[in-house]
N, C-alpha and C positions, 0 to 999 in steps of 0.2 A: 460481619460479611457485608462488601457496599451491596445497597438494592440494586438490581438489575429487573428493570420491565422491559413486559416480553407482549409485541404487536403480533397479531398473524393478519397477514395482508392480502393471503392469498394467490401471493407469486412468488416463484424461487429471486431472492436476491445475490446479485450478483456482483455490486458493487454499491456501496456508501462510501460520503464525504461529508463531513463539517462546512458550512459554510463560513468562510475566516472569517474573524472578527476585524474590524475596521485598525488599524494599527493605532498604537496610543488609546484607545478607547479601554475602559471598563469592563465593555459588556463580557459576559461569558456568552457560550455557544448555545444559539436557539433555533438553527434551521437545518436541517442537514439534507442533501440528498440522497436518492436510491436508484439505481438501474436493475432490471429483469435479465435475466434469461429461460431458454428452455419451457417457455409460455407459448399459448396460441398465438396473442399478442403480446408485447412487452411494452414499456414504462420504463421514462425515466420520472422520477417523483419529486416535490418539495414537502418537506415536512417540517412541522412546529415541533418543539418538544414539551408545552405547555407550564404549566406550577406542579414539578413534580412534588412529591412530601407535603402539599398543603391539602390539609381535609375541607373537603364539599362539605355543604349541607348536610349530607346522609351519613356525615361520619368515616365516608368511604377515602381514600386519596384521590386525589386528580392526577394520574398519572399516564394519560394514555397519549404518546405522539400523533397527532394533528395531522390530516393530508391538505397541505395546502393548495397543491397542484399539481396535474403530471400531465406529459405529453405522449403520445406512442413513438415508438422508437422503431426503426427500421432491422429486422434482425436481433441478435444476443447483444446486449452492453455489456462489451469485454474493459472497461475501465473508463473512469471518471475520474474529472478534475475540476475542482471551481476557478476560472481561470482570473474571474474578478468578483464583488459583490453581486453582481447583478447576471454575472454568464458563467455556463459549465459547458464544460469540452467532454462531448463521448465518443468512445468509440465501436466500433460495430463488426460483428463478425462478417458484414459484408463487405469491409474493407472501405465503410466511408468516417468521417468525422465530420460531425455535426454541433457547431456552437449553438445552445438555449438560450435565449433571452430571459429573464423573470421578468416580470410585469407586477409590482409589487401594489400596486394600485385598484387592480381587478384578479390579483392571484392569479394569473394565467403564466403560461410558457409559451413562445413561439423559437421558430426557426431562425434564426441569425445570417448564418453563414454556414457552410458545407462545400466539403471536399470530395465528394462521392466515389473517385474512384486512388483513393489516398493509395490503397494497398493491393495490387495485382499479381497475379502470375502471366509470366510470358512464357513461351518457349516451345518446346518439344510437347505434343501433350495437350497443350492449351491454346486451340487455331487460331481464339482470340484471346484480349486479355479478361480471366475470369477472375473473380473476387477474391482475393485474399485476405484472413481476418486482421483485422487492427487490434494488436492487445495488448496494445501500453499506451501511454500518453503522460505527457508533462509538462505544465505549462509555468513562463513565468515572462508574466507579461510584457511587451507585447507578445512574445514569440512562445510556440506552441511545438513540441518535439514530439512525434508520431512513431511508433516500429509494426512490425508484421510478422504474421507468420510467411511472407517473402523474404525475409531477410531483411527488406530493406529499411530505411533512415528517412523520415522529410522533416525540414523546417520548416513550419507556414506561420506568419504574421496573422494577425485579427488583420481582418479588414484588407487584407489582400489574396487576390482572387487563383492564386497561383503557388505551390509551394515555392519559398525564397532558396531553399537548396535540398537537392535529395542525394543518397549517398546509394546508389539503386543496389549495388553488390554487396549492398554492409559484412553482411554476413550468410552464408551456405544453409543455416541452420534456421529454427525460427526463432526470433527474439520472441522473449516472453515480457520484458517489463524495462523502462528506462527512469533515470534520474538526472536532474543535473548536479553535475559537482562544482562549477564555477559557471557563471553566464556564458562563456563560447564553449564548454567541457561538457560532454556529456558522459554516463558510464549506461552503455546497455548489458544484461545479463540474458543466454542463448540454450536452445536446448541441448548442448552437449556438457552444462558446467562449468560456462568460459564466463567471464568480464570482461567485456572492453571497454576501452577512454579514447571515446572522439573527440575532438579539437575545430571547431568548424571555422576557425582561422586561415587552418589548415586545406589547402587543394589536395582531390585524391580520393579516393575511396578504403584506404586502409587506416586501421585506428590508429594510436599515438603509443598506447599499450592493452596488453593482453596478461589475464590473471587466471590459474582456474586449480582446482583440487585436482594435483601428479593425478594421472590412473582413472582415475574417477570419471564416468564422462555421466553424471549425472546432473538431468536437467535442473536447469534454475528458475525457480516461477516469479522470484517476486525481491526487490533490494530497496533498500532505503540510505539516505543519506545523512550522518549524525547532524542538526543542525547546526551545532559550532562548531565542529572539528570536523571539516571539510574531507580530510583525506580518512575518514573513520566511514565505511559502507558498512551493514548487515543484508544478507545474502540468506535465502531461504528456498530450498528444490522438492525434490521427489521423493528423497527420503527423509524428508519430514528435521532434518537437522538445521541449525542456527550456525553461519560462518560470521564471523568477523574478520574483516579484511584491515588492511594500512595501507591506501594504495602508493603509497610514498617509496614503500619497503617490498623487496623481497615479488615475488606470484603466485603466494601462499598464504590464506588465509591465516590471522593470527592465533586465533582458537576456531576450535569445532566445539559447540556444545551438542550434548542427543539432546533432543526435541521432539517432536509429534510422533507418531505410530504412523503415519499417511501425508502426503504431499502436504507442504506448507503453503498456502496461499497466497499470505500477505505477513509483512513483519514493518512495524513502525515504530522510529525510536518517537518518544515522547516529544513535542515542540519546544518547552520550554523547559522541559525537565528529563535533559536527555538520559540520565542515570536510569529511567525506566523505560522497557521497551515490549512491545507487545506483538504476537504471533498468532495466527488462525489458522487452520487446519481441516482437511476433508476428514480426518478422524474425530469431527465435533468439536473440538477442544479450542479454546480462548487464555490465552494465558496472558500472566501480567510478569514480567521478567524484572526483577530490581537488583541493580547490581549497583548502590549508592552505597558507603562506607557506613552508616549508618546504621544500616539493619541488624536490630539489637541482637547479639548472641547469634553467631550463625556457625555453631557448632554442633547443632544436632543434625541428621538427614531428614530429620520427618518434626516440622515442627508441630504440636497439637492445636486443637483450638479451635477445630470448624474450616480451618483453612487448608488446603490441598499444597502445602509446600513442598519444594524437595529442591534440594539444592542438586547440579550437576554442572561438571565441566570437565573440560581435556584442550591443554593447549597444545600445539604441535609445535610453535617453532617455539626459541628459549632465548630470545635477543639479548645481546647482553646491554643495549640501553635501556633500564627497565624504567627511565624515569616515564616514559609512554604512559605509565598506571597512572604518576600524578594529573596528565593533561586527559585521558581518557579512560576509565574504572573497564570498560571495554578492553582495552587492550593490554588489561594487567597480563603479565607472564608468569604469575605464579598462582595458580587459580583455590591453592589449597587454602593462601592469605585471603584471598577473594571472590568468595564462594558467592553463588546468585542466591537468591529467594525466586523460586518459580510460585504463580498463584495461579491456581483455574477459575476462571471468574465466571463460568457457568454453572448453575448449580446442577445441571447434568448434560451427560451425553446429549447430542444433537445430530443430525444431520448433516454434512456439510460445513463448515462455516467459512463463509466462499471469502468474504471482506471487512476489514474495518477501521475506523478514525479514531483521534484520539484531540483533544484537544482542552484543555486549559482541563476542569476535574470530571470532564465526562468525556464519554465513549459511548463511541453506535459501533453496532456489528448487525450481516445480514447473512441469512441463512438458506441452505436447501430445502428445510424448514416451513420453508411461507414463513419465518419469525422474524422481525427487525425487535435486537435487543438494546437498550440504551442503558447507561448509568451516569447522574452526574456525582458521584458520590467516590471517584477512582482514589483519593487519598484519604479518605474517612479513617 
């Protein structure tokens, strides 16, 4: 079983990030941040993750993550992003967005740059414009992509004092989470179970296209995008299930796997090893999803061993180009050849598990909890 250490910090978290590693560099992952919610005050945090596995003096391990730094944050941190080494983009249930500085010289964090009224309601209702929450963000630098629970869309540059394009009507519903799928493409996922692909080449406030589970109008909280196979999304909502889309093909997801007992949070294919992907959940649960060809013998349902496996799937559509499996193990169509390995990487229930990263062989996750749990041990 990899070790998994467990902080309590004393504030519900709500969002963690990995600080990337310098491209081309060696290092592995050593700082990561954390946002609050649902506190008197809230925090956003820097943390070390120190010599895990190396025994102290007293025989004991040194395993405990480091606070390097934290700033208060205005309202809930509805999500984070490191937009560079040195700056993270949050966003706020008050509907502002606020770039951090690190200060890595005196460990502090200050203010950068802010948006404050990124996210509003107009209208009927609302005499003026009142705050609406920010709860997605995605950044890739220079350029910084925002949603709301208004609907709406902004693009804001670093260092420019004004969103460069907002899309005000995006969507009726609230967006819950966005991605980029190509530099001018974005894909937002909305409370009713829909996808859309924005195109900001593109003049207009309507997407390019639209994807969503027939019938279904269940919310979507949270998508990711496979890092080498662009048109490969996973898709995670309300009922707690894993979609894999194609967005190339078809407006139907390519499989449905069951998943969680309770909303899914967050789902993140692996950065460099996208065969693995990983899901949190308000039903406690942390799982580690492998679906690389590899995985010895995956013919039992219940492998033994300490480990919490189970293999599940259901694909929906049955394309007849199957060669999809060779280019992404994601999009096999025949799930019976392709069975996953599920692993729960907690060693128990929990509270919440609102968010988490993933990056080179460790993983942070933050909890309802007060617990930030880390492992750098994910392929042991």
């Amino acid at each position: 079983m990899e070790e998994i250490y467990a902080k309590f910090v004393s504030q519900k978290i709500s969002k963690t990030r990995w600080r990337p590693v310098p491209p081309g560099s060696l290092q592995t992952a050593e700082t990561f941040a954390t946002g609050s919610w649902d506190n008197e005050e809230n925090y956003v945090s820097l943390w070390s993750i120190g010599d895990f596995g190396n025994v102290d003096s007293d025989g004991g391990f040194e395993g405990e993550h480091q606070l390097l730094c934290d700033i208060k944050h205005h309202g809930d941190v509805m999500d984070l992003q490191f937009f560079d080494q040195e700056r993270i983009v949050a966003a706020s249930s008050t509907g502002c967005v606020t770039v951090f500085l690190h200060h890595p010289n005196n460990q502090t964090l200050s203010v950068s740059q802010q948006w404050t009224t990124a996210h509003y309601h107009t209208g009927p209702g609302s005499p003026s414009r009142s705050s609406a929450p920010c709860t997605g963000v995605v950044c890739d630098n220079p350029e910084i992509v925002t949603v709301g629970e208004d609907g709406r869309i902004n693009l804001f540059r670093a260092d420019h004092k004004e969103a460069v394009r907002t899309i005000d009507n995006a969507d009726s519903s609230t967006l819950h989470a966005v991605t980029f799928l190509r530099t001018p493409e974005i894909l937002t996922v909305n409370s009713i179970g829909q996808l859309k692909i924005w195109d900001f080449r593109k003049q207009g406030n309507e997407p390019s296209q639209i994807l969503s589970l027939t019938g279904d109008r269940v919310p979507l909280h949270c998508v990711d995008r496979h890092p080498s196979q662009q048109h490969v999304v996973a898709t995670g909502g309300q009922d707690g299930m894993l979609s894999v889309w194609d967005v190339r093909q078809g407006t139907m997801p390519v499989s449905l796997l069951k998943a969680h007992e309770a909303e899914m949070w967050e789902v993140h294919f692996h950065p460099s090893n996208p065969d693995h992907l990983f899901t949190c959940s308000e039903d406690g649960s942390l799982w580690h999803w492998d679906a690389s060809t590899d995985v010895p013998e995956k013919s039992s349902l219940f492998n033994q061993g300490g480990r919490n496996s189970t293999f599940l799937s259901h694909s929906i559509s049955n394309q007849a180009n199957v060669h999809q499996s060779l280019i992404s193990s994601w999009l096999s169509t025949d799930p019976a050849k392709d069975r996953i390995e599920i692993t729960s990487l907690l060693p128990s229930r929990t509270l919440s598990v609102n968010s988490l990263d993933v990056l080179g062989p460790c993983l942070v996750c933050g909890t309802d909890a007060e617990a930030i749990y880390v492992t750098r041990q994910l392929f042991s």
